[in-house]
PDB file of N, CA, C and O in Angstrom:
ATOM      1  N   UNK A   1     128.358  22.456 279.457  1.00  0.00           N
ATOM      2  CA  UNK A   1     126.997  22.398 278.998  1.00  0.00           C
ATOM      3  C   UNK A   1     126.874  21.270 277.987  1.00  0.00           C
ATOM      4  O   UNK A   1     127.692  20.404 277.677  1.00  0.00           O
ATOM      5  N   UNK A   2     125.733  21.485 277.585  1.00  0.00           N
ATOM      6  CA  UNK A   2     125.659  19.532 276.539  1.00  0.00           C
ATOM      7  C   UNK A   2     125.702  20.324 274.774  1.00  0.00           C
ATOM      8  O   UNK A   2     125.772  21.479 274.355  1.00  0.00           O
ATOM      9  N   UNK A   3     125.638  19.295 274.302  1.00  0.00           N
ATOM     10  CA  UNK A   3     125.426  19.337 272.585  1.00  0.00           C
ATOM     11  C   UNK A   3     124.107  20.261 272.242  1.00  0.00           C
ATOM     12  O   UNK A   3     123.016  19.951 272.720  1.00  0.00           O
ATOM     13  N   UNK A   4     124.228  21.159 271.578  1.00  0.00           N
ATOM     14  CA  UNK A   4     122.767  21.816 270.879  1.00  0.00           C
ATOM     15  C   UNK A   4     123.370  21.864 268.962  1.00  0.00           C
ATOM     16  O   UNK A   4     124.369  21.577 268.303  1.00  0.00           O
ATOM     17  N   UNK A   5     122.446  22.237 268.831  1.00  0.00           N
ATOM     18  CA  UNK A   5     122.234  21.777 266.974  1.00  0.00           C
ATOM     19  C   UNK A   5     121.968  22.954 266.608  1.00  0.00           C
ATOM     20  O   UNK A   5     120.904  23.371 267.063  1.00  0.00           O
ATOM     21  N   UNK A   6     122.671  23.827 265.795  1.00  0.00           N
ATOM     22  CA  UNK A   6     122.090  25.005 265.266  1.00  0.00           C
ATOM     23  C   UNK A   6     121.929  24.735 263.914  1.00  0.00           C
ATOM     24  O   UNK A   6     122.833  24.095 263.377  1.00  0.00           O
ATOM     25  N   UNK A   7     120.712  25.180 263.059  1.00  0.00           N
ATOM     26  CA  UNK A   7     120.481  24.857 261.976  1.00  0.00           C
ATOM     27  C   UNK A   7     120.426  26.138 260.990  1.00  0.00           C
ATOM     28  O   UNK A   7     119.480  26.921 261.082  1.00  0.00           O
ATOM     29  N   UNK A   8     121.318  26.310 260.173  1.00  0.00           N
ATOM     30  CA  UNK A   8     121.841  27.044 258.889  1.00  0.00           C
ATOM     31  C   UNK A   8     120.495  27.760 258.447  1.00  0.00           C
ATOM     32  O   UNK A   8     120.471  28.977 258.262  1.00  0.00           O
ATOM     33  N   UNK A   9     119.217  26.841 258.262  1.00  0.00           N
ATOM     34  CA  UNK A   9     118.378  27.607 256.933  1.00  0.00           C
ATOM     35  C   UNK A   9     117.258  27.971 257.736  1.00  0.00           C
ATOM     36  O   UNK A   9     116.139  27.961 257.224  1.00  0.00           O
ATOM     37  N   UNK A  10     117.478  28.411 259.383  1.00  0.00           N
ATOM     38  CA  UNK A  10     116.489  28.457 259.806  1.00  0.00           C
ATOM     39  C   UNK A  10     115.489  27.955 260.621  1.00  0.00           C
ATOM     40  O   UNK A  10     114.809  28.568 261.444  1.00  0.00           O
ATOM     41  N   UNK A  11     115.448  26.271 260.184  1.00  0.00           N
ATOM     42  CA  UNK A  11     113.889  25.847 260.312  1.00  0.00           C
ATOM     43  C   UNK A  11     114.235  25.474 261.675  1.00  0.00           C
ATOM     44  O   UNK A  11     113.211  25.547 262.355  1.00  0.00           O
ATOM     45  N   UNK A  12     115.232  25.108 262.366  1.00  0.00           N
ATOM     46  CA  UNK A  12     115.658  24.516 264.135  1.00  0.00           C
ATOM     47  C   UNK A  12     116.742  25.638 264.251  1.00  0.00           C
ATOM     48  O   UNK A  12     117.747  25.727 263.547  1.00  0.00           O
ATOM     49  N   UNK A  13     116.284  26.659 265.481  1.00  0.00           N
ATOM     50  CA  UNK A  13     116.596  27.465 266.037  1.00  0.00           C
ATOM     51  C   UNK A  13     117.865  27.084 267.181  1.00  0.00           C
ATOM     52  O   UNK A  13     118.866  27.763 267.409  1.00  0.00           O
ATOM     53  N   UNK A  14     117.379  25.490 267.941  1.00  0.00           N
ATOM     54  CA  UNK A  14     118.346  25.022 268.868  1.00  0.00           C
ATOM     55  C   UNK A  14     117.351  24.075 269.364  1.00  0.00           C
ATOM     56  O   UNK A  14     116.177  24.231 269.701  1.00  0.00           O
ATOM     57  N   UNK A  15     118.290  22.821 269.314  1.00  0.00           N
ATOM     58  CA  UNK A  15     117.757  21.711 269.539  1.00  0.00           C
ATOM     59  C   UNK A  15     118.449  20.555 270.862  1.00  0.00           C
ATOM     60  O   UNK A  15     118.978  19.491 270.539  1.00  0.00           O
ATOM     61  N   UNK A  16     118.356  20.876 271.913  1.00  0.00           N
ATOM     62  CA  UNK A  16     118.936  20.165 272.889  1.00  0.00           C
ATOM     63  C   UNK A  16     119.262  18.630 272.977  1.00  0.00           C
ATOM     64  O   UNK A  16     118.393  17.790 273.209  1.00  0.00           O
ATOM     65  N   UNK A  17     120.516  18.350 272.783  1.00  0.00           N
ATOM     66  CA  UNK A  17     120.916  16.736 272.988  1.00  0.00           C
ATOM     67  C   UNK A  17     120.826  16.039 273.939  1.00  0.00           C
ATOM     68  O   UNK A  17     121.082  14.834 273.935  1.00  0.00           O
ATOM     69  N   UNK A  18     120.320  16.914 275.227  1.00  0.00           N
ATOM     70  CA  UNK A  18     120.634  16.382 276.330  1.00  0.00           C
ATOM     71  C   UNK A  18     119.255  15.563 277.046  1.00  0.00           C
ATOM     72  O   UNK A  18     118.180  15.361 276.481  1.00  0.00           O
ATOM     73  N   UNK A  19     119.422  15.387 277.667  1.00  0.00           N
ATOM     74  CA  UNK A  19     118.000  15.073 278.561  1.00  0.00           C
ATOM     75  C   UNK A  19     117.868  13.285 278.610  1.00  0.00           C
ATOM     76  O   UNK A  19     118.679  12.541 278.059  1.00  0.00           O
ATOM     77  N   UNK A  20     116.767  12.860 279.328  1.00  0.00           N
ATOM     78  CA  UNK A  20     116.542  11.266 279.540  1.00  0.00           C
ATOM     79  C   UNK A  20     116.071  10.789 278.337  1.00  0.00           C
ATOM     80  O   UNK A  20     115.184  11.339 277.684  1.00  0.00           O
ATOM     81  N   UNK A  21     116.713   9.661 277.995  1.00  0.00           N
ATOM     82  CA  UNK A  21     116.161   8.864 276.795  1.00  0.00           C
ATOM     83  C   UNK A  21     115.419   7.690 277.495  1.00  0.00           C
ATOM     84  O   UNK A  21     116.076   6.785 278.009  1.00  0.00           O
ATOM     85  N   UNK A  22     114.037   7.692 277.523  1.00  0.00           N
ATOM     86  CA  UNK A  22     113.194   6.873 277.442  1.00  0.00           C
ATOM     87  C   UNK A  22     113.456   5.348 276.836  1.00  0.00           C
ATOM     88  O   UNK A  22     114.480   5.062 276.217  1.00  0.00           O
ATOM     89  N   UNK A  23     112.587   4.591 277.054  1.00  0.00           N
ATOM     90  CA  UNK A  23     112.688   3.455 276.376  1.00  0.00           C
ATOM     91  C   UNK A  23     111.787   4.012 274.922  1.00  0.00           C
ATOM     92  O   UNK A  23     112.125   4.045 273.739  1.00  0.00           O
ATOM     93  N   UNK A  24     110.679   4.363 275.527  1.00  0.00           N
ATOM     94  CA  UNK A  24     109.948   5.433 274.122  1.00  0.00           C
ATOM     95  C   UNK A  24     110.736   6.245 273.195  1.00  0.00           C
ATOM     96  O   UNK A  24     110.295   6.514 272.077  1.00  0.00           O
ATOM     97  N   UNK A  25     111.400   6.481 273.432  1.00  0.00           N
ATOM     98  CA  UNK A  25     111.897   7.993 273.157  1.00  0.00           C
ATOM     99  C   UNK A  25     113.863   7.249 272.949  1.00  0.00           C
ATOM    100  O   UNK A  25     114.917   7.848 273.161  1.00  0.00           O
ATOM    101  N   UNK A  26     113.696   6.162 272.595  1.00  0.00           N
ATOM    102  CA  UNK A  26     115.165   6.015 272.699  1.00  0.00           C
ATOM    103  C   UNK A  26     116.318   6.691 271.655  1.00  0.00           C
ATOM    104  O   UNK A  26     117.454   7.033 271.986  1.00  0.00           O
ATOM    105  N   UNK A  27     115.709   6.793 270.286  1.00  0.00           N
ATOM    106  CA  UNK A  27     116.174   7.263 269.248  1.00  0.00           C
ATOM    107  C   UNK A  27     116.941   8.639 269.809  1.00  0.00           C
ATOM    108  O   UNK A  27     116.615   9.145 270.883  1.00  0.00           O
ATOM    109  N   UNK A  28     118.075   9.228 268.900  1.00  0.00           N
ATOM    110  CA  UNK A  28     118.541  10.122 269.694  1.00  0.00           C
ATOM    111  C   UNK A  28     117.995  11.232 268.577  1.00  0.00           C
ATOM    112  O   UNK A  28     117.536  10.901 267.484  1.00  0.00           O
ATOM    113  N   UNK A  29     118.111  12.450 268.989  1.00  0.00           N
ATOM    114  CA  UNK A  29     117.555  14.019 268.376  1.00  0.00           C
ATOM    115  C   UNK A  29     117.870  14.048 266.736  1.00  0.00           C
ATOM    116  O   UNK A  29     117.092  14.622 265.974  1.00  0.00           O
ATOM    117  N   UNK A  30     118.889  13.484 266.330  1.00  0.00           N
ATOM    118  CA  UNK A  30     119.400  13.548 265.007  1.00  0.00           C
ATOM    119  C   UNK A  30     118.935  12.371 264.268  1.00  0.00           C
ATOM    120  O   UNK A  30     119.378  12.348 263.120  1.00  0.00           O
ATOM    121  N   UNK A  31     117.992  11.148 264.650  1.00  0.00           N
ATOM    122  CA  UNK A  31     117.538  10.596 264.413  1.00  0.00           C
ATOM    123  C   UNK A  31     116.098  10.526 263.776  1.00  0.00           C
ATOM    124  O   UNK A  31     115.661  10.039 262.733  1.00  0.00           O
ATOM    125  N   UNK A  32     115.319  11.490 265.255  1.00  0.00           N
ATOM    126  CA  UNK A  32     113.816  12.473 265.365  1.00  0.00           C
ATOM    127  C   UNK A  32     114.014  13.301 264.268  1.00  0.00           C
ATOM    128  O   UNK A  32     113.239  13.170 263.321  1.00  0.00           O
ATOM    129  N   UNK A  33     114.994  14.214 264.204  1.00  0.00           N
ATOM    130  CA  UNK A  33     114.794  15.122 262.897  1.00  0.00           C
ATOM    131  C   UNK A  33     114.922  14.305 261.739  1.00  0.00           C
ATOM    132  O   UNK A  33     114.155  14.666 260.847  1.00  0.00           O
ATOM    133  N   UNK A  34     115.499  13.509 261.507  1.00  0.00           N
ATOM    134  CA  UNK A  34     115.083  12.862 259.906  1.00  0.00           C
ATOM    135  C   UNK A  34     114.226  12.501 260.092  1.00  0.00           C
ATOM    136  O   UNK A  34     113.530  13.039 259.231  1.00  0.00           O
ATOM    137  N   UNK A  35     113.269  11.555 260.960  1.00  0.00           N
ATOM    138  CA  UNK A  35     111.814  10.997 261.236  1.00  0.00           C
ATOM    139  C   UNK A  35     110.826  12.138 260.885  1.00  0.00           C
ATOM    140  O   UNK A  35     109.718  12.069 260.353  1.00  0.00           O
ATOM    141  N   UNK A  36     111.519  13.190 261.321  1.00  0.00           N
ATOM    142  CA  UNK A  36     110.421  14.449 260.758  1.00  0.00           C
ATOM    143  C   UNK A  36     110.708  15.026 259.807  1.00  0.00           C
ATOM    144  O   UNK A  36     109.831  15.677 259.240  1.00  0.00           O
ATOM    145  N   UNK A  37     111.647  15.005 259.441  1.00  0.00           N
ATOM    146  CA  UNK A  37     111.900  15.524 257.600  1.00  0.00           C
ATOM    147  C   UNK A  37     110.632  14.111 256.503  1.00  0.00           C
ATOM    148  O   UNK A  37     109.685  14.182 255.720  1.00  0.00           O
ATOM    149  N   UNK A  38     111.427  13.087 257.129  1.00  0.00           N
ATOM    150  CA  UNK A  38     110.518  12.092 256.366  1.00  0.00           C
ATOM    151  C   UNK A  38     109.143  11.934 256.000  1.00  0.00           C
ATOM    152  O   UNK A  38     108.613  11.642 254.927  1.00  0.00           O
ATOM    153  N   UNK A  39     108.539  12.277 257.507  1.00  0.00           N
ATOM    154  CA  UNK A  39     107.283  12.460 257.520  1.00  0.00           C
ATOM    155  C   UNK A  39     106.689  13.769 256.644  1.00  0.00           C
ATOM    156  O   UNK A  39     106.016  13.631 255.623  1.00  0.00           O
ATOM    157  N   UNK A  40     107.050  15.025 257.216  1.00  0.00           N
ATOM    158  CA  UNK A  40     106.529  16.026 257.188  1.00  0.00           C
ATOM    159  C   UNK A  40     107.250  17.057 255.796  1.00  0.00           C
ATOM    160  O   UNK A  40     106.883  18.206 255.548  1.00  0.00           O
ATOM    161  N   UNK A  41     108.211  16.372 255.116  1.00  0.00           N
ATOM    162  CA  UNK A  41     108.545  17.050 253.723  1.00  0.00           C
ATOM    163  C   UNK A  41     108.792  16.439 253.144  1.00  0.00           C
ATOM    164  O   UNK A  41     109.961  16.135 252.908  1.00  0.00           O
ATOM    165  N   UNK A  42     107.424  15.775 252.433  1.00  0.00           N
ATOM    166  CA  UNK A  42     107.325  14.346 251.717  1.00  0.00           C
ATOM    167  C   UNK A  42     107.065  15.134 249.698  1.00  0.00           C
ATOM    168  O   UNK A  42     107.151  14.458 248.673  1.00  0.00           O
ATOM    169  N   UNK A  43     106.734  16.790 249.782  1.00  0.00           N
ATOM    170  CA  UNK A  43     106.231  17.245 248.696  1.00  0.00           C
ATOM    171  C   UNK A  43     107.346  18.167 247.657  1.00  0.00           C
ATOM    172  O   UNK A  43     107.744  19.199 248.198  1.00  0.00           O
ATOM    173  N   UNK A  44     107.807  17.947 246.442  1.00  0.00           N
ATOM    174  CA  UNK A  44     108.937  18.565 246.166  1.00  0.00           C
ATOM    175  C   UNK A  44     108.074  19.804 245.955  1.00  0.00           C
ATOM    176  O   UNK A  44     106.897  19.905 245.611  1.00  0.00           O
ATOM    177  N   UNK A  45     109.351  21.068 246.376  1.00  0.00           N
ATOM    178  CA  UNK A  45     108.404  22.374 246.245  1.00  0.00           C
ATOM    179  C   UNK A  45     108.593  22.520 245.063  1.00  0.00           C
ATOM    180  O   UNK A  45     107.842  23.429 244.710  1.00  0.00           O
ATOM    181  N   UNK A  46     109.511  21.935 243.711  1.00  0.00           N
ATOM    182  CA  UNK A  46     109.477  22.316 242.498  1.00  0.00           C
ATOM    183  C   UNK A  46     108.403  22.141 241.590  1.00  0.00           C
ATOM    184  O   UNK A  46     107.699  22.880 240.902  1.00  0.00           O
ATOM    185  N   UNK A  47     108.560  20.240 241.931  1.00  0.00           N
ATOM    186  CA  UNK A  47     107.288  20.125 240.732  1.00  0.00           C
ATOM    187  C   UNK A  47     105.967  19.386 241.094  1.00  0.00           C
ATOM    188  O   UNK A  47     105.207  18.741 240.371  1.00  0.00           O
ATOM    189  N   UNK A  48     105.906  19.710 242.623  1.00  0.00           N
ATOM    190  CA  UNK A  48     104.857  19.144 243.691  1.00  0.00           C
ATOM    191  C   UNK A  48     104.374  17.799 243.794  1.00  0.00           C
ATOM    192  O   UNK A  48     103.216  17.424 243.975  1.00  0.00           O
ATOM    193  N   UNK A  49     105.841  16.856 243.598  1.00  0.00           N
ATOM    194  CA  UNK A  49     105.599  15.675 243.439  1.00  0.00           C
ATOM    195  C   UNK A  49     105.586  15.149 244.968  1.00  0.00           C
ATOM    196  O   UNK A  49     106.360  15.633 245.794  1.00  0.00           O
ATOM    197  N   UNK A  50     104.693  14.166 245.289  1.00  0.00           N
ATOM    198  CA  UNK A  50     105.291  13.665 246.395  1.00  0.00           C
ATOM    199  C   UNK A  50     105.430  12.444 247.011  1.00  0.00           C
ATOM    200  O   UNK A  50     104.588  11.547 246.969  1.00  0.00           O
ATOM    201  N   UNK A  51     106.499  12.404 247.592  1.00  0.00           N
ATOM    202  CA  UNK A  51     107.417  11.312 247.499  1.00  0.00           C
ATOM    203  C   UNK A  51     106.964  10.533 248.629  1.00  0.00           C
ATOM    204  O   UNK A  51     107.614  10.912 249.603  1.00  0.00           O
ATOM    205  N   UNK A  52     106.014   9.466 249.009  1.00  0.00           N
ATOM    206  CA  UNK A  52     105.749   9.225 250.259  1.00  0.00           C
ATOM    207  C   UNK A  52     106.080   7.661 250.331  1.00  0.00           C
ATOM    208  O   UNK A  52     105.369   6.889 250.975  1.00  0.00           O
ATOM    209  N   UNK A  53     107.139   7.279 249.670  1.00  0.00           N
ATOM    210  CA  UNK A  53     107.704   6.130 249.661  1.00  0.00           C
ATOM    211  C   UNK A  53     109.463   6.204 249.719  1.00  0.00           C
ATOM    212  O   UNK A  53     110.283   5.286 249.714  1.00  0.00           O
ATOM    213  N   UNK A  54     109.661   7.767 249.777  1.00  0.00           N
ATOM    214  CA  UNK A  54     111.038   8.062 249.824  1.00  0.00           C
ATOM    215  C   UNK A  54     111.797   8.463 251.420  1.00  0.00           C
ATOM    216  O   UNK A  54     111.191   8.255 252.471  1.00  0.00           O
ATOM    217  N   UNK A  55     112.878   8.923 251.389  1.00  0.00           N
ATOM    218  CA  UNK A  55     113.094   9.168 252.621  1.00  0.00           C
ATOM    219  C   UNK A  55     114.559  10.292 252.765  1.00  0.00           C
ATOM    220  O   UNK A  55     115.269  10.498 251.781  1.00  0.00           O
ATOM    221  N   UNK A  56     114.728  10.675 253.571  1.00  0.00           N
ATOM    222  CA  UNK A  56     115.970  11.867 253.494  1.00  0.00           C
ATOM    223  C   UNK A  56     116.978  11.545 253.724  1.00  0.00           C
ATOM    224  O   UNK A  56     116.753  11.272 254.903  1.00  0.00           O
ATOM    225  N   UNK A  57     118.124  11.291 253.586  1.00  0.00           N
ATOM    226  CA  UNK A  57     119.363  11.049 253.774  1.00  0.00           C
ATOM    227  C   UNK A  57     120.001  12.138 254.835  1.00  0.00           C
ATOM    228  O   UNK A  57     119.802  13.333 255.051  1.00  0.00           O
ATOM    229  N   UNK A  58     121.005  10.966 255.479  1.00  0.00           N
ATOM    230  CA  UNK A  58     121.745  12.266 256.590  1.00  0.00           C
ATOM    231  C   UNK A  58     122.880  11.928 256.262  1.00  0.00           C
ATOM    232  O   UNK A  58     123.040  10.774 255.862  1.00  0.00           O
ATOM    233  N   UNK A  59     124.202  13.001 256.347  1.00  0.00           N
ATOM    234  CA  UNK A  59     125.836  12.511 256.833  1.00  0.00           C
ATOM    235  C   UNK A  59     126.279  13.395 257.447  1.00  0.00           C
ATOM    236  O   UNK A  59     125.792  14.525 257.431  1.00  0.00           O
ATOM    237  N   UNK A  60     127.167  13.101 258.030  1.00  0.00           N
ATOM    238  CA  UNK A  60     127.982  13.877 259.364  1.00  0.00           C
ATOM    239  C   UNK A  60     129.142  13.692 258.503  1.00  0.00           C
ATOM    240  O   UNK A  60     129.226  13.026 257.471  1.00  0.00           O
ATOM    241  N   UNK A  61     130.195  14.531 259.218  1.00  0.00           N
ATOM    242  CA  UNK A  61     131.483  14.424 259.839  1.00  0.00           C
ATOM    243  C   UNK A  61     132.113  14.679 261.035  1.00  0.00           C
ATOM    244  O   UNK A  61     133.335  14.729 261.177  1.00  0.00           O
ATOM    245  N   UNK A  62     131.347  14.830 261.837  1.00  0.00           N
ATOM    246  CA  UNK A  62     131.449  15.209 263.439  1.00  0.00           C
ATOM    247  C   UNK A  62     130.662  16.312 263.506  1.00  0.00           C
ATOM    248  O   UNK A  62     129.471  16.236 263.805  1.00  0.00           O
ATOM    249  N   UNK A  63     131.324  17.529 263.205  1.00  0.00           N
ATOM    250  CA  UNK A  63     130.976  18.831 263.045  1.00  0.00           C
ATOM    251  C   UNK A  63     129.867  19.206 262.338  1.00  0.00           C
ATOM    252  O   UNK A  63     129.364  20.160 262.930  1.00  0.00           O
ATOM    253  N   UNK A  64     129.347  18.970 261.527  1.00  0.00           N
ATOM    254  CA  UNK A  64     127.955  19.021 260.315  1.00  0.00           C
ATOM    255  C   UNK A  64     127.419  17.877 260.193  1.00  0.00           C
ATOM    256  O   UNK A  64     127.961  16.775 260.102  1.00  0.00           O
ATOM    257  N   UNK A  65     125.777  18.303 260.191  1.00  0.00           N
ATOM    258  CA  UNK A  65     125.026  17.087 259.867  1.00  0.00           C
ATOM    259  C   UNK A  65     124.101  17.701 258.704  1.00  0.00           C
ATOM    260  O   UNK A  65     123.423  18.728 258.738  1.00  0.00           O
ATOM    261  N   UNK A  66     124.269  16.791 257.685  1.00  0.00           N
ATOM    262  CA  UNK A  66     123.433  17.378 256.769  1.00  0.00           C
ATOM    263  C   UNK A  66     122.631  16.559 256.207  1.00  0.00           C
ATOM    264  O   UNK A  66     123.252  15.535 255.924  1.00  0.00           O
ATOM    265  N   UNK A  67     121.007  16.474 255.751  1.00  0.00           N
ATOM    266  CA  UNK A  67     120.105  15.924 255.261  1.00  0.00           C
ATOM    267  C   UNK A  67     119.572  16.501 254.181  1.00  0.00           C
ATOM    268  O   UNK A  67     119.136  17.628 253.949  1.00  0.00           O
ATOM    269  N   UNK A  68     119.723  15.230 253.383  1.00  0.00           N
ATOM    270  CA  UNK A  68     119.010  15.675 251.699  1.00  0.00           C
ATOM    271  C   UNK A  68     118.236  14.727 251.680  1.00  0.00           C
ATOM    272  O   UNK A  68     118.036  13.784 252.445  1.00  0.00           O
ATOM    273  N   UNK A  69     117.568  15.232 250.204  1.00  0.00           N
ATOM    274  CA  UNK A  69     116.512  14.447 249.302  1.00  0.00           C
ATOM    275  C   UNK A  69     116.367  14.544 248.353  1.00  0.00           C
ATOM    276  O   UNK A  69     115.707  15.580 248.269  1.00  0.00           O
ATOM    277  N   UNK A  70     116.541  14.111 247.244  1.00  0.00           N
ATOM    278  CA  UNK A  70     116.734  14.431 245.660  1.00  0.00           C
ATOM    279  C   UNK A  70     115.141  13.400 245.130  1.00  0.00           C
ATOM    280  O   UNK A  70     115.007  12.195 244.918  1.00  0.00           O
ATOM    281  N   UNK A  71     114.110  14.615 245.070  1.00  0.00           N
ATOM    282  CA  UNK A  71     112.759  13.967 244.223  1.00  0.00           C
ATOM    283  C   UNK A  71     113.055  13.006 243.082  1.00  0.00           C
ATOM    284  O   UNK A  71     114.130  13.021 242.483  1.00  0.00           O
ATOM    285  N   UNK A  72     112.248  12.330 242.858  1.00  0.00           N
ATOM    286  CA  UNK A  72     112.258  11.092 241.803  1.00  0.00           C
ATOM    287  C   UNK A  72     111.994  11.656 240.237  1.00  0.00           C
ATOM    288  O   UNK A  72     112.314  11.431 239.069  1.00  0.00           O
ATOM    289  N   UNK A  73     111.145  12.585 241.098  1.00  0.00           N
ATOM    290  CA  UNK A  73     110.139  12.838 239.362  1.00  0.00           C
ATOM    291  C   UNK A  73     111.132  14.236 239.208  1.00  0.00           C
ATOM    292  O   UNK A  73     112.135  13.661 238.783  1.00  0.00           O
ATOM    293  N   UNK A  74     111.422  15.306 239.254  1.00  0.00           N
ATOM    294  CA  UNK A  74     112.270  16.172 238.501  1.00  0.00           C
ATOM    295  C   UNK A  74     114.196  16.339 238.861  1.00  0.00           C
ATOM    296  O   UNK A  74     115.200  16.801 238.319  1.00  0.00           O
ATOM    297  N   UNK A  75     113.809  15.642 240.081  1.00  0.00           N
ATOM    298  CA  UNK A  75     115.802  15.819 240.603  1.00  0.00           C
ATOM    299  C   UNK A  75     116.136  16.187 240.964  1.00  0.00           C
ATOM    300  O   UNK A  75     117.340  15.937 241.016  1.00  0.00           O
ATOM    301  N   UNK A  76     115.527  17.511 241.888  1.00  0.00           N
ATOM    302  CA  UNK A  76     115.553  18.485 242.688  1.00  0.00           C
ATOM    303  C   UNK A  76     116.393  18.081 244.113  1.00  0.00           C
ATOM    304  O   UNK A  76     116.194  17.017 244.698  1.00  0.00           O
ATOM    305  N   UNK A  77     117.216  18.950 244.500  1.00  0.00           N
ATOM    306  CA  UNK A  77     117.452  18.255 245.610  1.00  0.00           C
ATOM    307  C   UNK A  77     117.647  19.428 246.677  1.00  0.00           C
ATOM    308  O   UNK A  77     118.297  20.473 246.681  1.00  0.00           O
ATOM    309  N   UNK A  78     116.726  18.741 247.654  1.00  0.00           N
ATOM    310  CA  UNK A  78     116.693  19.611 248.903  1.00  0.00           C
ATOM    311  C   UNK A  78     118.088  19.600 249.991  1.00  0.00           C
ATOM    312  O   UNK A  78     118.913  18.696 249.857  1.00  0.00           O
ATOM    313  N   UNK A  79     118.222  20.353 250.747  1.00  0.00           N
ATOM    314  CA  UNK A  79     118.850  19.880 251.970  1.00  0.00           C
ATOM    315  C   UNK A  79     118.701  20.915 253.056  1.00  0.00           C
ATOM    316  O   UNK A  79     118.511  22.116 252.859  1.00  0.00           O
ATOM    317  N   UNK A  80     118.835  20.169 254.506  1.00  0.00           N
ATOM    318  CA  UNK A  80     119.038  20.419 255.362  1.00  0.00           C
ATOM    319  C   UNK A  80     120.644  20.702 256.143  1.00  0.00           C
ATOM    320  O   UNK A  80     121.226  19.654 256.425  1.00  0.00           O
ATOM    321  N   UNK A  81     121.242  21.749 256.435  1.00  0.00           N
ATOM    322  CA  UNK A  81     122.790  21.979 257.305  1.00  0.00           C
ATOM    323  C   UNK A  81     122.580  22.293 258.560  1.00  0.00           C
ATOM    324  O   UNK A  81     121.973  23.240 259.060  1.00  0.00           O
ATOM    325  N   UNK A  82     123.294  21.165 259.146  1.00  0.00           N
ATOM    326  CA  UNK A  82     123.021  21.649 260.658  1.00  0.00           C
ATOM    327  C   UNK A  82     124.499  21.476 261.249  1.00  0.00           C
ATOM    328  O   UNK A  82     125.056  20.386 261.117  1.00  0.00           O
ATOM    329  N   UNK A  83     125.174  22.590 261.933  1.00  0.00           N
ATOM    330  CA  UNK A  83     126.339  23.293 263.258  1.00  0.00           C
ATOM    331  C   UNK A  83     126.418  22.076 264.169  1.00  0.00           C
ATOM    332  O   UNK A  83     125.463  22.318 264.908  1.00  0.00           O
ATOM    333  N   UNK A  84     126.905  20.981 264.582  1.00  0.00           N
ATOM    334  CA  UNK A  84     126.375  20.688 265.721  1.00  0.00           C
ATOM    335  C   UNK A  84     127.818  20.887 266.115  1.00  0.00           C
ATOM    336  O   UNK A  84     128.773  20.594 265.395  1.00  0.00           O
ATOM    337  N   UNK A  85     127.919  21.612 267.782  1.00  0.00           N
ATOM    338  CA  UNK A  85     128.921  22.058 268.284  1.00  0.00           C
ATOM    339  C   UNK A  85     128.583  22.209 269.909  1.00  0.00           C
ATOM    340  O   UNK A  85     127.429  22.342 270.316  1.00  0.00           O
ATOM    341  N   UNK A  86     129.543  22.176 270.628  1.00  0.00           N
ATOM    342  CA  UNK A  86     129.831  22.282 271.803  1.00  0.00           C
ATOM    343  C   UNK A  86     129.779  23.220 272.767  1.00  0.00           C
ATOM    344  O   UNK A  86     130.801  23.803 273.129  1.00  0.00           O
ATOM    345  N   UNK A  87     128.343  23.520 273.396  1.00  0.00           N
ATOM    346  CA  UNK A  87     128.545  24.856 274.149  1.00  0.00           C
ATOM    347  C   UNK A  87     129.264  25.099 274.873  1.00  0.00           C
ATOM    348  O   UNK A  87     129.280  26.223 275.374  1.00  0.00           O
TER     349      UNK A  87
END
């Protein structure tokens, strides 16, 4: 079977690696999810600053992919843990 992404805190249930990459669509899935962290959790939930000039950081080590963001204005730092493993 192909690569799926299980995500630790919830928010991606299972996220399929597989399928046709477009010329549109070339970016791969772990790419799309920071594009949508970026976009769409631009507001710190601490001190409701928001950051719409910032952006989320990812790192792997094969096995884990994880995405943060540490707000400007209080220091807060979010993150995202994601399983990625081999069905």
């Amino acid at each position: 079977m192909g690569n799926s992404i299980i995500c630790g805190d919830g928010f991606l249930s299972s996220l399929s690696l597989r399928g046709n990459m477009t010329t549109e669509h070339s970016r791969s899935a772990l790419e799309r999810l920071r594009e949508y962290y970026d976009h769409e959790e631009l507001v710190c939930p601490d001190c409701g600053y928001e950051d719409a000039d910032g952006g989320w950081r990812s790192e792997t080590n094969g096995d884990v992919v994880e995405y943060s963001h540490e707000c400007p204005q209080c220091g807060a730092v979010r993150s995202h843990t994601l399983d990625v493993h081999e069905e």
